[in-house]
C-alpha positions in Angstrom: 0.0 0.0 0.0 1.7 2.9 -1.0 1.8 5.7 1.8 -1.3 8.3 2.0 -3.7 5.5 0.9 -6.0 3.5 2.9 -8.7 1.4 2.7 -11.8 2.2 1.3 -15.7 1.7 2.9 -17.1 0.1 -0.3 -20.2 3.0 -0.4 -17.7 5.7 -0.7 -16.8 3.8 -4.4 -20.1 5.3 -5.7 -20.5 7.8 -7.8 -17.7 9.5 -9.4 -18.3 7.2 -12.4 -16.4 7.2 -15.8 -17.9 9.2 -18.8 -16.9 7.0 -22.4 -17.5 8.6 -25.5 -19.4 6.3 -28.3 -17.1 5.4 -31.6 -18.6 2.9 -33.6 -22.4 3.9 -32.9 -22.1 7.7 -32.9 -19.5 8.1 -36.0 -20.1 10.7 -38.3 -22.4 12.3 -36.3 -22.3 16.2 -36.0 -22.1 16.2 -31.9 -20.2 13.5 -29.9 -22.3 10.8 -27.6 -21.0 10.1 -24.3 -22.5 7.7 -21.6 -22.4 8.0 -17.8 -21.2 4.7 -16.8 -23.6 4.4 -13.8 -23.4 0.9 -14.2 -20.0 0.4 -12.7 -21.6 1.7 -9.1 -20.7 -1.1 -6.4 -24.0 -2.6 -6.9 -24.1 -2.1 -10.5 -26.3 0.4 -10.8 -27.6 4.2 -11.0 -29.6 3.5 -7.9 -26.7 2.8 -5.8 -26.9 6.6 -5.4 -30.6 7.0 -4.0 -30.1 4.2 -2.2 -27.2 5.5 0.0 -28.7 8.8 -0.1 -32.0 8.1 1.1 -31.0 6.3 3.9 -28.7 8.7 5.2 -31.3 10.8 5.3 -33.6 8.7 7.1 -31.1 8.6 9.7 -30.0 12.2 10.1 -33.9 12.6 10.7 -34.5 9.8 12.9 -36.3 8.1 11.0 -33.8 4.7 11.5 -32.4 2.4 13.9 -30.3 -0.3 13.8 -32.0 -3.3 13.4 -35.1 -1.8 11.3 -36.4 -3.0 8.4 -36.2 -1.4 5.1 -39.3 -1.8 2.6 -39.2 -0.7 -1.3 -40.8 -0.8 -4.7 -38.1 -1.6 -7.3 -37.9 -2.8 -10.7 -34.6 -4.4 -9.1 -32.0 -1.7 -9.3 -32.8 0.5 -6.2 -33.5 -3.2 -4.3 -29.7 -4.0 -4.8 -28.2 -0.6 -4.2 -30.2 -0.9 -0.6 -28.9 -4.0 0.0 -25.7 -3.0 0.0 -26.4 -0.2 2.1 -28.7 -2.3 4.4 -25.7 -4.8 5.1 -23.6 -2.1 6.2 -25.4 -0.1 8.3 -27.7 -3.5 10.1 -30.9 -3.0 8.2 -33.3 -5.6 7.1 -34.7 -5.0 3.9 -38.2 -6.4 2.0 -38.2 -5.6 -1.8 -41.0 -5.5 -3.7 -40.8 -6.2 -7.4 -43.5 -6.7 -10.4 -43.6 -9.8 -12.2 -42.1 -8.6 -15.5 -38.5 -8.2 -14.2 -36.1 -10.7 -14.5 -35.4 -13.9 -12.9 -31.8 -12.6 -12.6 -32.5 -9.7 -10.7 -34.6 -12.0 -8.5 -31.8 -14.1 -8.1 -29.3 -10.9 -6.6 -31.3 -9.7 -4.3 -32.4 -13.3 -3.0 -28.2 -13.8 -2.6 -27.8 -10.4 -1.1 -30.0 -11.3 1.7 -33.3 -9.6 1.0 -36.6 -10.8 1.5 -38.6 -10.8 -2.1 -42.1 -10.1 -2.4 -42.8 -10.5 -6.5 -46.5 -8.4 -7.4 -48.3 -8.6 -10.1 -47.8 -6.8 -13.0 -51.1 -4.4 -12.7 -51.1 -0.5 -13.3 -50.5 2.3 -10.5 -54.3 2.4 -10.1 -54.2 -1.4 -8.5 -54.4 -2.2 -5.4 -51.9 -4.7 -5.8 -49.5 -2.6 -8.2 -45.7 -3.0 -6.8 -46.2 0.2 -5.2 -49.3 0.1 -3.7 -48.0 -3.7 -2.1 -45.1 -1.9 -0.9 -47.1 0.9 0.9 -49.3 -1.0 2.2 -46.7 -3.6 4.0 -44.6 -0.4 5.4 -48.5 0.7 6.6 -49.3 -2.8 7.8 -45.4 -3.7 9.8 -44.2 -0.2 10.7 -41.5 -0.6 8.6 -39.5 2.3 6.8 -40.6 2.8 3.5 -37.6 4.5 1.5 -40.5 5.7 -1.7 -37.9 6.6 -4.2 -40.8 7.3 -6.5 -41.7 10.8 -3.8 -38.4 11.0 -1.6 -36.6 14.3 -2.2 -33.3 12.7 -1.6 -33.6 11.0 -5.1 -33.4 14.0 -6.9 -31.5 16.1 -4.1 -28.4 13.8 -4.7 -28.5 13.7 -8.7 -28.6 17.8 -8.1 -25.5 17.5 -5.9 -23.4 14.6 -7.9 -24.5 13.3 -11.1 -24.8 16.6 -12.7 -21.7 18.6 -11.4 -19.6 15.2 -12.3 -20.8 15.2 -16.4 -20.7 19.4 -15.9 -16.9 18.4 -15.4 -16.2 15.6 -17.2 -17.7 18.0 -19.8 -15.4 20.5 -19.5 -18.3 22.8 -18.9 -19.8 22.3 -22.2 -23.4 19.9 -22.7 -25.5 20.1 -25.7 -27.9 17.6 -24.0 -28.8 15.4 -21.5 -30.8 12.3 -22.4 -32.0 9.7 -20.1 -35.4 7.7 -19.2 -37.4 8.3 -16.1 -38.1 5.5 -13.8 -38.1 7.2 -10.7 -37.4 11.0 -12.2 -34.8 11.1 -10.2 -31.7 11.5 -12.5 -33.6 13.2 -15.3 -35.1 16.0 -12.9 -32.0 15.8 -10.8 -29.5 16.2 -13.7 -31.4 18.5 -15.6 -31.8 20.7 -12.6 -28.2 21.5 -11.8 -27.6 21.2 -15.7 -29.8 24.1 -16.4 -28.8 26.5 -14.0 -25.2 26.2 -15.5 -25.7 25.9 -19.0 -29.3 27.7 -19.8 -28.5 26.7 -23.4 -28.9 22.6 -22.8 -31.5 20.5 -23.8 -32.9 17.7 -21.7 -34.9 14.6 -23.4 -36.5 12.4 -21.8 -36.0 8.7 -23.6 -39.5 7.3 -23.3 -40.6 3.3 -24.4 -42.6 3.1 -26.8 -45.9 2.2 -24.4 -45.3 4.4 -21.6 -47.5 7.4 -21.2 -44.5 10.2 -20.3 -43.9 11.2 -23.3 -47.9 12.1 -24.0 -47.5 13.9 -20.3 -44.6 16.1 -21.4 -46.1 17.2 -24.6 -49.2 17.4 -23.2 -49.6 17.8 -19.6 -51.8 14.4 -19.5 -50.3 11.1 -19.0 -50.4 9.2 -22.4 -52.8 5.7 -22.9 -50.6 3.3 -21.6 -49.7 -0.4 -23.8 -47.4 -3.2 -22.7 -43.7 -3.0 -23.0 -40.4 -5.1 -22.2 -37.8 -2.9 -21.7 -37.3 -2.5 -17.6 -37.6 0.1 -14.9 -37.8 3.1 -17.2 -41.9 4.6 -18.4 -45.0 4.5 -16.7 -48.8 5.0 -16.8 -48.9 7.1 -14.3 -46.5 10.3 -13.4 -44.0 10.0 -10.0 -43.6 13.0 -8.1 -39.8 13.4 -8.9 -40.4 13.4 -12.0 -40.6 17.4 -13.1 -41.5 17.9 -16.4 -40.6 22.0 -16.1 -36.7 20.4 -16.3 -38.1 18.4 -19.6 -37.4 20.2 -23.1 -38.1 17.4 -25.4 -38.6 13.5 -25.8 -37.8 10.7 -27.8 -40.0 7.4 -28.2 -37.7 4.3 -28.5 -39.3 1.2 -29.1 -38.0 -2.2 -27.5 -37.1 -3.5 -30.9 -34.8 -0.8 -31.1 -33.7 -0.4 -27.5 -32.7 -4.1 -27.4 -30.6 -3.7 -30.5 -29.1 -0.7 -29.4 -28.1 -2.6 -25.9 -26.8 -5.5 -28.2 -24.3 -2.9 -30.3 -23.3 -1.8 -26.9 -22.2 -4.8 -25.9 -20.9 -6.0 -28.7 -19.5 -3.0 -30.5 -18.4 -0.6 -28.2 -17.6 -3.0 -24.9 -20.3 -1.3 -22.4 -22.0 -4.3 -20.6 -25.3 -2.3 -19.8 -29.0 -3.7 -20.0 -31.8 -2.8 -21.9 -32.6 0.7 -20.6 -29.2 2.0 -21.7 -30.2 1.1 -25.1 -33.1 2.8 -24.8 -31.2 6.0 -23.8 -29.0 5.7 -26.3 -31.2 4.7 -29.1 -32.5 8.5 -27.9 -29.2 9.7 -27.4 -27.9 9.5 -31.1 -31.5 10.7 -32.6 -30.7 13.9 -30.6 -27.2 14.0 -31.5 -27.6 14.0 -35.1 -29.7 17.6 -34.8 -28.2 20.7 -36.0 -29.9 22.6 -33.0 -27.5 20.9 -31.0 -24.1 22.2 -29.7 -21.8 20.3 -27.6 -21.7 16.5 -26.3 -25.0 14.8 -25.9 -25.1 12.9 -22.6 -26.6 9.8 -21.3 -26.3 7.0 -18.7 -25.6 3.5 -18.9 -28.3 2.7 -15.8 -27.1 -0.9 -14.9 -25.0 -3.9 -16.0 -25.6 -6.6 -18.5 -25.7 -9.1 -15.3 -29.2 -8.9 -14.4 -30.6 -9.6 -17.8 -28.2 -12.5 -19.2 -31.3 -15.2 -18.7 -33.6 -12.4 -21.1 -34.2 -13.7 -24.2 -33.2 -10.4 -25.8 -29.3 -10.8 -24.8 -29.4 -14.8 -24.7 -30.0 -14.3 -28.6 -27.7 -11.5 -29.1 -24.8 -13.7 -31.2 -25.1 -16.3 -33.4 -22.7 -18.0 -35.6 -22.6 -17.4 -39.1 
């Protein structure tokens, strides 16, 4: 160990992720892509950020003890991320998850020690929607319910770290920032800080071709809703961190083309993300080929390839010719 360094707590190694620039799918466009690498967190994810940050601030308000038990909705990502943090800090932790998401992701947080509750998959509307299960057990147990869908810290710590580390990985210069909302959190978050520094930058929301968002920021009403594969990005129904004042645009990517956008990844440029990321950066290069745009178009690679290698879409990806 060379002198000056020391050991590390493994949540101090999130954040402060790479930025990689895309040179096989973004060649020859007019304005460089570049992707967050949020999927080299400690747990593999963008919610490895909310997840820390929420519960710190559950505990400078009180609102924790040791031994308590943690209770969330998650499409998988947030689950992980606060079971890291949960083993750390003596928390138990119950994660709710709908029946869409994968068997991998079911298969983490099982190994990570979290109790798994698997809902069906029924719109926000339903009593037994993910969210609505979750609520009601945190009602039901007294347990802490972390709600990233409503809790401030979500966006609060985008604000404060995701957006000031592309702002300088940037060199202080964004044409746009592109990413999907699950949450809101990173979209609003990012956009925030983003647009109090450069009042020039766009920021896109990359919406699934299903999901109502993109109707609700055109519109100001939520969008008919249809089924869709891609996971933990869109919705039927708006979350509260989810600010559509920060929103100047959106593209609609379909799963077709997120999937095979998530495959080049992989395969062409070395990024082992999932599906979402393709869906970002399906959106991504659309924006990046505009002539209204000036400066690096950003987006993040939300989580690693890991949690989807049983999904058809990435068991099929190569075949020999």
């Amino acid at each position: 160990m060379r002198e000056g360094d020391r050991p590390r707590d493994l949540l101090e190694l999130i954040g402060d992720t790479p930025l990689v620039g895309l040179r096989v799918l973004a060649a020859g466009l007019p304005n460089p892509v570049l992707v967050k690498c949020e999927h080299l967190n400690p747990g593999g994810s963008v919610k490895d950020r909310i997840a820390k940050a929420i519960l710190e601030d559950a505990e400078a308000r009180g609102l924790l003890r040791p031994g308590a038990t943690v209770v969330e909705a998650t499409a998988g990502n947030t689950g992980i991320g606060l079971a890291l943090v949960c083993a750390r800090r003596g928390y138990r932790l119950c994660c709710v998850m709908p029946a869409k998401m994968s068997e991998d992701k079911r298969a983490a947080l099982r190994a990570l020690g979290a109790e798994l509750v698997i809902a069906p998959n029924e719109p926000p509307s339903h009593p037994d929607n993910f969210q609505n299960v979750a609520r009601r057990m945190a009602e039901e147990h007294g347990w802490f319910l972390t709600d990233q869908f409503a809790n401030q810290a979500n966006v609060a710590v985008h604000e404060a770290t995701t957006g000031p580390e592309i702002l300088a990985q940037c060199g202080g210069r964004v044409g746009a920032f592109v990413a999907g909302a699950g949450t809101g959190g990173t979209i609003s978050g990012v956009g925030r800080f983003l647009k109090r520094r450069l009042p020039g930058v766009q920021i896109v929301l990359a919406d699934p071709e299903g999901s109502g968002l993109a109707h609700w920021v055109r519109t100001g009403e939520v969008g008919p809703g249809a089924s869709y594969l891609v996971e933990g990005i869109g919705s039927s129904a708006v979350p509260s961190n989810l600010h559509r004042e920060v929103i100047d645009a959106v593209e609609v990517v379909s799963d077709d083309d997120s999937y095979a956008t998530a495959r080049r990844l992989i395969a062409e440029e070395g990024l082992l993300v999932g599906g979402s990321a393709g869906t970002n950066v399906a959106a991504a290069l659309r924006v990046a080929a505009r002539d209204d745009v000036d400066g690096p178009v950003v987006t993040i690679g939300c989580d690693s390839w890991d949690r989807y290698l049983s999904q058809e879409w990435l068991r099929g990806a190569s075949a020999c010719r």
